[in-house]
PDB file of N, CA, C and O in Angstrom:
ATOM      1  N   UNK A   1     -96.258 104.191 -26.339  1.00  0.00           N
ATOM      2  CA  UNK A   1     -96.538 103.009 -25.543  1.00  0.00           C
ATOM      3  C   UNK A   1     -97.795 102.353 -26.105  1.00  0.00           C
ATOM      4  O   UNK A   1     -98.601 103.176 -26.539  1.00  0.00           O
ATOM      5  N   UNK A   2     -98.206 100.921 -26.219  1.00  0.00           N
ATOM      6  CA  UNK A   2     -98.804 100.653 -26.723  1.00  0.00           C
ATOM      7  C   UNK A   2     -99.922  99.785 -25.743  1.00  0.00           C
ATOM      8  O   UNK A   2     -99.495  99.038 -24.863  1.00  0.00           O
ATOM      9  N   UNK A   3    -101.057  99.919 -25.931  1.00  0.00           N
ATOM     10  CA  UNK A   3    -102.118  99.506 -24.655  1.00  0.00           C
ATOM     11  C   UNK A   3    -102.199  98.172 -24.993  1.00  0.00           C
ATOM     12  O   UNK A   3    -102.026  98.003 -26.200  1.00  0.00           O
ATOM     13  N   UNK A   4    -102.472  96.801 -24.138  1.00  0.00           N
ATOM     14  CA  UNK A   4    -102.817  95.898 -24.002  1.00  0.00           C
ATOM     15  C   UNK A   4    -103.929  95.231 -23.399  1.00  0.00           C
ATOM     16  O   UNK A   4    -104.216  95.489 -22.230  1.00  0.00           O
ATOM     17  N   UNK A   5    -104.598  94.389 -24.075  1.00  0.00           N
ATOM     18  CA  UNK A   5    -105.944  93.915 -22.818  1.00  0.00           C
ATOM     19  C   UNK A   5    -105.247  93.664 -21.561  1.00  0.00           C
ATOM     20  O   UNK A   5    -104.019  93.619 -21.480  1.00  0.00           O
ATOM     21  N   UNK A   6    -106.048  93.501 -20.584  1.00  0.00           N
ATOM     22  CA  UNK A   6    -106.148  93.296 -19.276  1.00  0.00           C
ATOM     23  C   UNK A   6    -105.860  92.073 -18.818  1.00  0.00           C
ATOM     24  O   UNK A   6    -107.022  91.677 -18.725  1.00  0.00           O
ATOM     25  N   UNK A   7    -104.993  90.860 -18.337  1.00  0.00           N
ATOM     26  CA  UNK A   7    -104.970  89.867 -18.469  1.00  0.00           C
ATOM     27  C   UNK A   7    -104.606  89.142 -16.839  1.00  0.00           C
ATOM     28  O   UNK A   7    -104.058  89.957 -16.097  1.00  0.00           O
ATOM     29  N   UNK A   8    -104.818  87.871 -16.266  1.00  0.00           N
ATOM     30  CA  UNK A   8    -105.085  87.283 -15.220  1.00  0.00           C
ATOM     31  C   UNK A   8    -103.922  87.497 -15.112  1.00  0.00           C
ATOM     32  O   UNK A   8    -103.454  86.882 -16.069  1.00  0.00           O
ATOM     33  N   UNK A   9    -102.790  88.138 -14.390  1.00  0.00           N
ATOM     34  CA  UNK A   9    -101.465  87.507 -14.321  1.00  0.00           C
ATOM     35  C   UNK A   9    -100.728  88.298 -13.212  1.00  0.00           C
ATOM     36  O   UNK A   9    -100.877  89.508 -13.038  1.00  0.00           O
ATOM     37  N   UNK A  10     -99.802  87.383 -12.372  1.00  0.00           N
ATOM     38  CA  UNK A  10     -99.646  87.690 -11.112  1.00  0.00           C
ATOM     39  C   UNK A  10     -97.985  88.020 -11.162  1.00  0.00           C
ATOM     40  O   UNK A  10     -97.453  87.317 -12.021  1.00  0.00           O
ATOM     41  N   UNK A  11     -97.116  88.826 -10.527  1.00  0.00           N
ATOM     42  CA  UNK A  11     -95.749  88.192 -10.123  1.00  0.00           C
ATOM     43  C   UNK A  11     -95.682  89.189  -8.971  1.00  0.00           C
ATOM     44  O   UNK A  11     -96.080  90.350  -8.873  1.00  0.00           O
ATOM     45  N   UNK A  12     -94.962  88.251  -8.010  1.00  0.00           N
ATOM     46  CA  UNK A  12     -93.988  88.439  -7.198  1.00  0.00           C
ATOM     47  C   UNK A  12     -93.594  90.221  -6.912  1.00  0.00           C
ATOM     48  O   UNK A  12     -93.468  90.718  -5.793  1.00  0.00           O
ATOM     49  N   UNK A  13     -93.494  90.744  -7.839  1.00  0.00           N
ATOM     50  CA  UNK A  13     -92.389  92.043  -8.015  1.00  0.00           C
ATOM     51  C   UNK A  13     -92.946  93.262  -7.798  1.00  0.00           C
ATOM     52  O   UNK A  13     -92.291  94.304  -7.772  1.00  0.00           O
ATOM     53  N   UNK A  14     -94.373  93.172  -7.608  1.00  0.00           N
ATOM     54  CA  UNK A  14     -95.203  93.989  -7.089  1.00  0.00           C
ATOM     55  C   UNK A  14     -95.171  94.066  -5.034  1.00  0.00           C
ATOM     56  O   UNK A  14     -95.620  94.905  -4.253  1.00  0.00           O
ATOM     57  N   UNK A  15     -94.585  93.047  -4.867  1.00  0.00           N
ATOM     58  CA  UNK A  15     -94.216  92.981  -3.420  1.00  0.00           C
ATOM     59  C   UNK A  15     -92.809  93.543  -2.861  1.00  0.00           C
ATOM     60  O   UNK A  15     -92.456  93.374  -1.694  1.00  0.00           O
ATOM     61  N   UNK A  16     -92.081  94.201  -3.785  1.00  0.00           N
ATOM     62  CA  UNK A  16     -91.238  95.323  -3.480  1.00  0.00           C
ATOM     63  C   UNK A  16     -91.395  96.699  -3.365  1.00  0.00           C
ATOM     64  O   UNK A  16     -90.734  97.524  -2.734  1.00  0.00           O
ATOM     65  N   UNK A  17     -92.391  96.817  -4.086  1.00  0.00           N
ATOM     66  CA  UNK A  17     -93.011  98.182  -4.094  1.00  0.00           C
ATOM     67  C   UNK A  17     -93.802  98.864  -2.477  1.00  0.00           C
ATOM     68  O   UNK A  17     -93.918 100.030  -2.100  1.00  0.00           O
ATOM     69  N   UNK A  18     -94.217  97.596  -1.842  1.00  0.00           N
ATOM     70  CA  UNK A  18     -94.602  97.834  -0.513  1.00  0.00           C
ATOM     71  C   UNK A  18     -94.086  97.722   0.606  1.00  0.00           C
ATOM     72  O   UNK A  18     -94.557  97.042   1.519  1.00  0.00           O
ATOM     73  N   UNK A  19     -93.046  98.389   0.653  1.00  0.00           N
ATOM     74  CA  UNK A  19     -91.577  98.686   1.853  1.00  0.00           C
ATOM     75  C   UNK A  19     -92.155  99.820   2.679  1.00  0.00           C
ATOM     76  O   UNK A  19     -92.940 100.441   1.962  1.00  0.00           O
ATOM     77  N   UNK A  20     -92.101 100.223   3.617  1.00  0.00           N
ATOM     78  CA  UNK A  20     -92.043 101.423   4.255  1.00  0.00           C
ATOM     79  C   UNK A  20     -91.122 102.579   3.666  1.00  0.00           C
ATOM     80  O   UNK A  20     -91.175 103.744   4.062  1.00  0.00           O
ATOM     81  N   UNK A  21     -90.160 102.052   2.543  1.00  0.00           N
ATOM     82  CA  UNK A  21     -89.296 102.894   2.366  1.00  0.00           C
ATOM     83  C   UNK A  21     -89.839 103.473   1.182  1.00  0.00           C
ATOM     84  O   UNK A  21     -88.856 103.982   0.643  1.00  0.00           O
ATOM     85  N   UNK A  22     -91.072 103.743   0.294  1.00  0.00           N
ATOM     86  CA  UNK A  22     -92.021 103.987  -0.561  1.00  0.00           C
ATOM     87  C   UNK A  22     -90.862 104.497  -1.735  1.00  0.00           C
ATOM     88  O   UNK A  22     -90.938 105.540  -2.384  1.00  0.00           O
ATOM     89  N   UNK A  23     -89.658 103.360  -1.831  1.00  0.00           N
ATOM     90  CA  UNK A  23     -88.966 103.293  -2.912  1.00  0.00           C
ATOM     91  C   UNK A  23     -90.093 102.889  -4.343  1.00  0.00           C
ATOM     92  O   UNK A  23     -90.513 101.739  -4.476  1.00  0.00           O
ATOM     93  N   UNK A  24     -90.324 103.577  -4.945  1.00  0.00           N
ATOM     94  CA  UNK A  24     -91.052 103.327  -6.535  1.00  0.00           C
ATOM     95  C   UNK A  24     -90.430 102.658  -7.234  1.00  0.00           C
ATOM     96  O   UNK A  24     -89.201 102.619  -7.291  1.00  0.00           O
ATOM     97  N   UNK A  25     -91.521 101.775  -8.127  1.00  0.00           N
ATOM     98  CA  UNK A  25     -90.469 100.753  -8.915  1.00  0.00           C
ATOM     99  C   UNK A  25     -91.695 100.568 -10.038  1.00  0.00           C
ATOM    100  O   UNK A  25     -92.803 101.092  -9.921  1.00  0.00           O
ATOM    101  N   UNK A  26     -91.264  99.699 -11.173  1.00  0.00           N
ATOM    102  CA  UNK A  26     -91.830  99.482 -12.144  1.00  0.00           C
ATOM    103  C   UNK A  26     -91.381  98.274 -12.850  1.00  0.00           C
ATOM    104  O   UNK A  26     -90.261  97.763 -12.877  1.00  0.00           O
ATOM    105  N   UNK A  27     -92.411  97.941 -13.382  1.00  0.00           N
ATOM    106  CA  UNK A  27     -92.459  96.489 -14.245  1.00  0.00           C
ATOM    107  C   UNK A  27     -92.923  96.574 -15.760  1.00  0.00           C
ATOM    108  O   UNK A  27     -94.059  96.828 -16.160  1.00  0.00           O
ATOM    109  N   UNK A  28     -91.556  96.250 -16.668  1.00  0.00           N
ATOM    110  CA  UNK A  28     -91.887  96.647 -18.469  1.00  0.00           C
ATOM    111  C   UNK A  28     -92.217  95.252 -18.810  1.00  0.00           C
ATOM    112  O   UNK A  28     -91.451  94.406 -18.349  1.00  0.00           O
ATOM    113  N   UNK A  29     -93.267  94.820 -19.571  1.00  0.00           N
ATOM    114  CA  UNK A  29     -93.434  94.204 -20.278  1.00  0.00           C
ATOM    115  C   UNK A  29     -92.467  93.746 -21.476  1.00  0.00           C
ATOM    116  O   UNK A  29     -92.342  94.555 -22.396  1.00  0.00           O
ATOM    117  N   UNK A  30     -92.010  92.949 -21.530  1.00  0.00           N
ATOM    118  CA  UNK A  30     -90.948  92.730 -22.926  1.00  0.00           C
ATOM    119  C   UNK A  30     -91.756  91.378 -23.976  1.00  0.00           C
ATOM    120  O   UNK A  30     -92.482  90.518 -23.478  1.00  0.00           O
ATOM    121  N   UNK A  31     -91.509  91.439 -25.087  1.00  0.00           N
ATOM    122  CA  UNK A  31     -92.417  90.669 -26.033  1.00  0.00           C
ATOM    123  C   UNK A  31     -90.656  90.328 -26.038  1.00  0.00           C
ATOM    124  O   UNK A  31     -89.652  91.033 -25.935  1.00  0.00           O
ATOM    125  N   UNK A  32     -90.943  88.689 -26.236  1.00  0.00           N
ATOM    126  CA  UNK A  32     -88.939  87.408 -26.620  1.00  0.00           C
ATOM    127  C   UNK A  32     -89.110  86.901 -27.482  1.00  0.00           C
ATOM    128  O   UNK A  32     -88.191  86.215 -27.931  1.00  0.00           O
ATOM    129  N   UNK A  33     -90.537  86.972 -28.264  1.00  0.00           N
ATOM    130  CA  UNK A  33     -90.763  85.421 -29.261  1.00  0.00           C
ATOM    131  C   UNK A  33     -90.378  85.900 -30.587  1.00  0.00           C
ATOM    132  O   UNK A  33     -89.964  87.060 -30.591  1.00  0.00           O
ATOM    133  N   UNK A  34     -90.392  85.627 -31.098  1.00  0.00           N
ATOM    134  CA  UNK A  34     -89.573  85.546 -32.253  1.00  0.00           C
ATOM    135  C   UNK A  34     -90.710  86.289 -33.385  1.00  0.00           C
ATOM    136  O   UNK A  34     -91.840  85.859 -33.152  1.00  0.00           O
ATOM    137  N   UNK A  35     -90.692  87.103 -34.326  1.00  0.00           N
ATOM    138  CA  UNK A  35     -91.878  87.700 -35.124  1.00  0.00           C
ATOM    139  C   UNK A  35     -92.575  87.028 -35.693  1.00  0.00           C
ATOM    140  O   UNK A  35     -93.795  87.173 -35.759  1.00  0.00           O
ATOM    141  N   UNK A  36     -91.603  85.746 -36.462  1.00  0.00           N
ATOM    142  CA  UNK A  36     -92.336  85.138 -37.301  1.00  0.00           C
ATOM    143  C   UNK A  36     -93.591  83.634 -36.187  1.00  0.00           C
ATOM    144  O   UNK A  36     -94.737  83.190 -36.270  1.00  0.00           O
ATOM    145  N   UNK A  37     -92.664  83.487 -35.520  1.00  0.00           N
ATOM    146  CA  UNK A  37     -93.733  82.393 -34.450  1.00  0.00           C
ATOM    147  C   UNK A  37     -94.992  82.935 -33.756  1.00  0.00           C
ATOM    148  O   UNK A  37     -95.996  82.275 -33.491  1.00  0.00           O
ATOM    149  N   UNK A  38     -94.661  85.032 -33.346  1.00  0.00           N
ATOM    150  CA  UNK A  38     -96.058  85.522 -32.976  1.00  0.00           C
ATOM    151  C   UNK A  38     -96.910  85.465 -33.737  1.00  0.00           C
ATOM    152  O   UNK A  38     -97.980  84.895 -33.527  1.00  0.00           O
ATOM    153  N   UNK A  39     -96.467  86.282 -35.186  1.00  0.00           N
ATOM    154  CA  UNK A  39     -97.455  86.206 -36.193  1.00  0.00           C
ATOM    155  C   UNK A  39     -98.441  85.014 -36.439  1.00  0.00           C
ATOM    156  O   UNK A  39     -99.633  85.117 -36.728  1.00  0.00           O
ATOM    157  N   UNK A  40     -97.516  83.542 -36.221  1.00  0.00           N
ATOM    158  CA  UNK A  40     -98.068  82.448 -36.794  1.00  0.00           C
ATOM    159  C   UNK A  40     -99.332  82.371 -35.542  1.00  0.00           C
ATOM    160  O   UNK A  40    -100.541  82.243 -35.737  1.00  0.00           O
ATOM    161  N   UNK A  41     -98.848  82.454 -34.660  1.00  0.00           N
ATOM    162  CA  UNK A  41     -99.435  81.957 -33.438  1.00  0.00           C
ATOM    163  C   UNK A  41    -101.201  82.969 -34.009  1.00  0.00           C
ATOM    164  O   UNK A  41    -102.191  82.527 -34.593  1.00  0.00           O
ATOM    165  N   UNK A  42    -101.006  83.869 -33.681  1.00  0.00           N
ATOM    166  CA  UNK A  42    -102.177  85.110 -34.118  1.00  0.00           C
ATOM    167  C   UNK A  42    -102.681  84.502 -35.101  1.00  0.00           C
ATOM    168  O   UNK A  42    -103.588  83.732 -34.785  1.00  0.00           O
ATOM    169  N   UNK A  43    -102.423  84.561 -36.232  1.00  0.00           N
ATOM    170  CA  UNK A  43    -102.869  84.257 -37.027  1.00  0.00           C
ATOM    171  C   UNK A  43    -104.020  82.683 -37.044  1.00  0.00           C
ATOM    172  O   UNK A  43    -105.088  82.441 -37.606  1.00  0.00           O
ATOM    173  N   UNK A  44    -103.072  81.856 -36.079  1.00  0.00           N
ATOM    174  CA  UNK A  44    -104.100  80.876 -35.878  1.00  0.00           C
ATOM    175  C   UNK A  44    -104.501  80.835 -35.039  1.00  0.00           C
ATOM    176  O   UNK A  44    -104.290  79.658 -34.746  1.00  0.00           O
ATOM    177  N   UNK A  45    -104.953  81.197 -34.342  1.00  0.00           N
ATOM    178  CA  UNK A  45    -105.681  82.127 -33.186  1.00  0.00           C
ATOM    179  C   UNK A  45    -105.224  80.547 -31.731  1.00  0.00           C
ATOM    180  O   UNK A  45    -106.011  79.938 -31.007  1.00  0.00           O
ATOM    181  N   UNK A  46    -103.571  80.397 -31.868  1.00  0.00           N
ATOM    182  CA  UNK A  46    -103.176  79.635 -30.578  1.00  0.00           C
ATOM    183  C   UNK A  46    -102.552  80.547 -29.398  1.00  0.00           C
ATOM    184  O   UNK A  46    -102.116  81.685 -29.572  1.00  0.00           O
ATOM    185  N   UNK A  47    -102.579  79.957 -28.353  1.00  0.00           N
ATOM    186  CA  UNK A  47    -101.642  80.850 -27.361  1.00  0.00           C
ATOM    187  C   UNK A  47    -100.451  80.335 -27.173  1.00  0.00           C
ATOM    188  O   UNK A  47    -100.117  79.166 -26.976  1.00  0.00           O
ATOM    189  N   UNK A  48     -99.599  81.673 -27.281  1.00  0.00           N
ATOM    190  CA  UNK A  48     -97.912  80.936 -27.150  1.00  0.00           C
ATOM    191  C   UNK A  48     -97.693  81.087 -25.339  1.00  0.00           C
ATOM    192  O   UNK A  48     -98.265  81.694 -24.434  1.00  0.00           O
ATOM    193  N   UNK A  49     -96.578  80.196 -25.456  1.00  0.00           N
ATOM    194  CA  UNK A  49     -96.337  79.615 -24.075  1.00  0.00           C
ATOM    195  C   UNK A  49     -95.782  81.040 -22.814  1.00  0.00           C
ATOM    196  O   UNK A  49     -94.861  81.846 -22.943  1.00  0.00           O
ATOM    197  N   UNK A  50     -96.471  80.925 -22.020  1.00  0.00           N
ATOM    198  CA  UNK A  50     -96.134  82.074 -20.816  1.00  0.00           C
ATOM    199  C   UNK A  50     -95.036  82.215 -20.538  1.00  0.00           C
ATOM    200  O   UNK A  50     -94.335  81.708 -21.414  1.00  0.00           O
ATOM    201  N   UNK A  51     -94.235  82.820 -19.445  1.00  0.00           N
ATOM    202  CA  UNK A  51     -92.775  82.825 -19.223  1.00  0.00           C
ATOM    203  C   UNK A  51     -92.508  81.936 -18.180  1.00  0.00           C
ATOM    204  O   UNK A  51     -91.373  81.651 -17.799  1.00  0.00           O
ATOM    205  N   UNK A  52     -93.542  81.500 -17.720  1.00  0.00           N
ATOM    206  CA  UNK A  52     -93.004  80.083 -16.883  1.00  0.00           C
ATOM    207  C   UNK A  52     -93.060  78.483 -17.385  1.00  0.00           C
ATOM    208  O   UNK A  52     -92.483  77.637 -16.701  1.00  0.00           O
ATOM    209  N   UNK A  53     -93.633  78.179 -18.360  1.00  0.00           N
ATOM    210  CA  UNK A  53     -93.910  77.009 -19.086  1.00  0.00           C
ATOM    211  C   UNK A  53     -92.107  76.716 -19.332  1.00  0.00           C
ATOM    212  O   UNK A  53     -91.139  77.466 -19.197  1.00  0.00           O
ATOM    213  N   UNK A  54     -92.218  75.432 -19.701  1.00  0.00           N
ATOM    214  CA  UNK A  54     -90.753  74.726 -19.996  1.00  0.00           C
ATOM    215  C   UNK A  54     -90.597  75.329 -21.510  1.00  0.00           C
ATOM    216  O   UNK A  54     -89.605  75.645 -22.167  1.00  0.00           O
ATOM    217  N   UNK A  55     -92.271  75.358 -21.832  1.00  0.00           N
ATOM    218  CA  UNK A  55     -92.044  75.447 -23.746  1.00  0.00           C
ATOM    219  C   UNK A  55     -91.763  77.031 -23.971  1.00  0.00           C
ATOM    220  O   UNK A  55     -91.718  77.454 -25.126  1.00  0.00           O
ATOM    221  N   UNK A  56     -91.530  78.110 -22.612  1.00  0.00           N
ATOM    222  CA  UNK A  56     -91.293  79.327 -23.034  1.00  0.00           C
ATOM    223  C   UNK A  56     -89.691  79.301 -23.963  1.00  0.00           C
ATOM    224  O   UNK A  56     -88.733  78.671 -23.515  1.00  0.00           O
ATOM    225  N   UNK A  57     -89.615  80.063 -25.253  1.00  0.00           N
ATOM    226  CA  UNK A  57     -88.344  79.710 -25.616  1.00  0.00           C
ATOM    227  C   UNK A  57     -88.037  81.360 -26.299  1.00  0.00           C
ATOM    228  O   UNK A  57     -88.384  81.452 -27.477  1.00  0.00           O
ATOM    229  N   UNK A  58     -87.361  82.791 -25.603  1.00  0.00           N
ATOM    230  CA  UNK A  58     -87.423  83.604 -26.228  1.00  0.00           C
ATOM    231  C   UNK A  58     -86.076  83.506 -27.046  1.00  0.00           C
ATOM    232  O   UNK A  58     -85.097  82.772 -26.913  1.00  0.00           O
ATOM    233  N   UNK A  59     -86.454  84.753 -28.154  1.00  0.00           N
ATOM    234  CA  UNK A  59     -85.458  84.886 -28.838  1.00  0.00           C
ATOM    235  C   UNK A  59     -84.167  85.663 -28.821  1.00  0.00           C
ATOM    236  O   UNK A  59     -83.656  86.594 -29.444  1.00  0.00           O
ATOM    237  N   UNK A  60     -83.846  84.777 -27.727  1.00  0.00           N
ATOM    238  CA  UNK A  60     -82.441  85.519 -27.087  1.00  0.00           C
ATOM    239  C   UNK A  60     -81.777  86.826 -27.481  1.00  0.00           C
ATOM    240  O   UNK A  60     -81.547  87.732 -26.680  1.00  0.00           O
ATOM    241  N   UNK A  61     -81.539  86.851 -28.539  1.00  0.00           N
ATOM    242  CA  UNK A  61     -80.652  87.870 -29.297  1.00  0.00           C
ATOM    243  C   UNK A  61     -81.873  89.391 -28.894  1.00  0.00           C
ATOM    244  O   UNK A  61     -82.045  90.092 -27.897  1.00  0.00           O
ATOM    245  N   UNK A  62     -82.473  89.338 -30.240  1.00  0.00           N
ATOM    246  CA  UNK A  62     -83.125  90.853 -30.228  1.00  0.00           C
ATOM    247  C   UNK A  62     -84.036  91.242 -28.934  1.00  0.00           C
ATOM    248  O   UNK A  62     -84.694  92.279 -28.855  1.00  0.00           O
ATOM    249  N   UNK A  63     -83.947  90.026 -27.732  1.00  0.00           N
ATOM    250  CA  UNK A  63     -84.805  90.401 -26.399  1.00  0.00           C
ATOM    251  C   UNK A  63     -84.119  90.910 -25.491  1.00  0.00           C
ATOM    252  O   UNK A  63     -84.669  91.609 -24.639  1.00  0.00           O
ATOM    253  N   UNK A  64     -82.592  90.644 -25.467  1.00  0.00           N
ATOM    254  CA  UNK A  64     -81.739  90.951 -24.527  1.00  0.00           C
ATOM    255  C   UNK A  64     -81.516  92.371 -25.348  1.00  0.00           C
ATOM    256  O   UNK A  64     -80.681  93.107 -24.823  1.00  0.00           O
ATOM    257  N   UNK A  65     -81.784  92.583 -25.867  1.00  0.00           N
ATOM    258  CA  UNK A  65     -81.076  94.061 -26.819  1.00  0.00           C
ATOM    259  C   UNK A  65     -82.167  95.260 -26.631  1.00  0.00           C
ATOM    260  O   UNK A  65     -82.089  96.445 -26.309  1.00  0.00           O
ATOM    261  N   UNK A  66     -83.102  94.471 -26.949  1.00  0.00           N
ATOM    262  CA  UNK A  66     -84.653  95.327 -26.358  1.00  0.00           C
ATOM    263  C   UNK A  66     -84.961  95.691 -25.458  1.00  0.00           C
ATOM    264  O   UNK A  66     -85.878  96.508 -25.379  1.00  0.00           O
ATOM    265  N   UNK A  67     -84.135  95.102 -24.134  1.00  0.00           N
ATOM    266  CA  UNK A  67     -84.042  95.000 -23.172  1.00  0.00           C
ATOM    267  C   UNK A  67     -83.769  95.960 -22.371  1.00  0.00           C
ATOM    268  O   UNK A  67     -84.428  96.794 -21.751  1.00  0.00           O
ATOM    269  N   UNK A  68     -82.101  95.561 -22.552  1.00  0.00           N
ATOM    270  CA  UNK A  68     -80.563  96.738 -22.537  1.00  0.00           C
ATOM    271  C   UNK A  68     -81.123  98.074 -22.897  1.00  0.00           C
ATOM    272  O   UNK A  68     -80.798  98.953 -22.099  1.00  0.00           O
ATOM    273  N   UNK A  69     -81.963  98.500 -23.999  1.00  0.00           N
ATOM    274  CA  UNK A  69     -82.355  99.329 -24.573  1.00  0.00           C
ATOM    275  C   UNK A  69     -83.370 100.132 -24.335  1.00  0.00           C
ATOM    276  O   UNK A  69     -83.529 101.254 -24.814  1.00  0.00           O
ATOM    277  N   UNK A  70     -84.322  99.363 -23.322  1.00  0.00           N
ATOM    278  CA  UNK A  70     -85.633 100.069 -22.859  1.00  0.00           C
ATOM    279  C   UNK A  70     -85.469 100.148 -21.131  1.00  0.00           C
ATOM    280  O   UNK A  70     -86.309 100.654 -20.387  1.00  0.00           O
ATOM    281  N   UNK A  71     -84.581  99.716 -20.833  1.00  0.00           N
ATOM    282  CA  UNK A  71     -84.017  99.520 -19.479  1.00  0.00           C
ATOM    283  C   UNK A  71     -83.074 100.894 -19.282  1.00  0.00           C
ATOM    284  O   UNK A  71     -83.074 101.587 -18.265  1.00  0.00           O
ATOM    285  N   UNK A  72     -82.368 101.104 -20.341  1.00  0.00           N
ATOM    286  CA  UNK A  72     -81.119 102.370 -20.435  1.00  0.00           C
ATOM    287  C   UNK A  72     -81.894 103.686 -20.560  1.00  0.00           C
ATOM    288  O   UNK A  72     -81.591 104.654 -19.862  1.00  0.00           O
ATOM    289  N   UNK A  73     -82.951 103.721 -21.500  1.00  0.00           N
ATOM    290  CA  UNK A  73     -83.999 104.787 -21.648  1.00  0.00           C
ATOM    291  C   UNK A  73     -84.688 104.939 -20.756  1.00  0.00           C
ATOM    292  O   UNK A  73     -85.296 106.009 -20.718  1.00  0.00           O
ATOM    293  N   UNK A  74     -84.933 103.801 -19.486  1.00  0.00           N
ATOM    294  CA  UNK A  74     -86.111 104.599 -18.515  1.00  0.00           C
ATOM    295  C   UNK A  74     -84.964 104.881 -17.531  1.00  0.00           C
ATOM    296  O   UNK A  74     -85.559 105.164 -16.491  1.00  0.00           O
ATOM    297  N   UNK A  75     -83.800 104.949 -17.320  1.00  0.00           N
ATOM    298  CA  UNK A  75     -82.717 104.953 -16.501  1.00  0.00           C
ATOM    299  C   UNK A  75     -82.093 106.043 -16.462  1.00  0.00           C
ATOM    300  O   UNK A  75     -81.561 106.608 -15.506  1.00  0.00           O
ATOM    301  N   UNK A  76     -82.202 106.449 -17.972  1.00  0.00           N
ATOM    302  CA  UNK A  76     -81.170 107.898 -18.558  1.00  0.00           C
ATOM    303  C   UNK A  76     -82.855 109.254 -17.655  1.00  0.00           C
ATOM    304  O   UNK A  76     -82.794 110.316 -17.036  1.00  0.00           O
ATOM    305  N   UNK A  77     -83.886 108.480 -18.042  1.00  0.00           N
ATOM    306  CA  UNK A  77     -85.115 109.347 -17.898  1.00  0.00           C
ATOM    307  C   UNK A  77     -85.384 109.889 -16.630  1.00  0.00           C
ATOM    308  O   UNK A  77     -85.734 111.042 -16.379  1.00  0.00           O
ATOM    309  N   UNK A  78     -85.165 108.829 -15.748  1.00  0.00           N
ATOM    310  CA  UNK A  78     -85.159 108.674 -13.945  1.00  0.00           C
ATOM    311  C   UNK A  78     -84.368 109.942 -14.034  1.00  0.00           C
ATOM    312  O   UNK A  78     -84.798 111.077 -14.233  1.00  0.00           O
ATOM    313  N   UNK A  79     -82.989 109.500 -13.829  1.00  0.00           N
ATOM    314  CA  UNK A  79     -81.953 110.348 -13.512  1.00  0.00           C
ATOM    315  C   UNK A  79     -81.366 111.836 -14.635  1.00  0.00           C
ATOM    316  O   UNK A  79     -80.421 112.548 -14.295  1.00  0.00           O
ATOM    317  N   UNK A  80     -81.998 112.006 -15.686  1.00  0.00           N
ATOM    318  CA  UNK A  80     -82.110 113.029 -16.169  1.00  0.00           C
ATOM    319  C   UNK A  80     -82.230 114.240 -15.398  1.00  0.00           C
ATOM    320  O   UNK A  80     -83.109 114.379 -14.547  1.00  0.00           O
ATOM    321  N   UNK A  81     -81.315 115.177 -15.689  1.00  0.00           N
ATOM    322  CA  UNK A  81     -81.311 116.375 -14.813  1.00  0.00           C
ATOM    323  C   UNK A  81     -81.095 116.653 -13.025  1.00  0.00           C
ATOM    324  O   UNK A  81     -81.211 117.678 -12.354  1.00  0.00           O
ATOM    325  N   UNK A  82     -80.809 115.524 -12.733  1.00  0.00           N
ATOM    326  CA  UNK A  82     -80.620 114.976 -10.971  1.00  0.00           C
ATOM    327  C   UNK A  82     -79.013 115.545 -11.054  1.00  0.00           C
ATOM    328  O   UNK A  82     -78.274 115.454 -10.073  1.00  0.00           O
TER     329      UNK A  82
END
C-alpha cells in the first residue's frame, strides 16, 4: 500500500459507517488518469482536475479494471475462510 499526503477532502461515504448497526466499511482510493497526463501534470508541477470538476476525465478502460480488481481482492479477503 502506498502512503499519501494528507489532503482537505470530504465525501459523503463516511456517513454510512455511523449506523447503529456498526456495519464496517471502507473507502479505496483509485488513481483514472491516464499515466502519461499524471506524469505531465507532476512534472509541471499543475493540479489535475478532482472527481467532481466537469474537466475530471478518467481513463475508462485500465480504471474500471483496477477497480474490478482491487474490489475482488478485498472481497475474496473479507470473506476468506468464513
Amino acid at each position: 500500500m502506498n502512503a499519501v499526503d494528507p489532503v482537505m477532502a470530504g465525501e459523503d461515504f463516511a456517513r454510512y459507517g455511523r449506523t447503529g448497526a456498526g456495519i464496517p466499511g471502507a473507502l479505496l482510493w483509485l488513481g483514472a488518469v491516464n499515466v502519461a497526463q499524471y506524469q505531465a501534470a507532476r512534472d509541471e508541477g499543475t493540479a489535475l482536475p478532482g472527481l467532481h470538476p466537469a474537466r475530471f476525465a478518467p481513463d475508462a478502460r485500465p480504471t474500471i479494471a483496477t477497480g474490478v480488481q482491487a474490489m475482488s481482492a478485498v472481497l475474496l479477503e473479507l470473506f476468506r475462510g468464513r
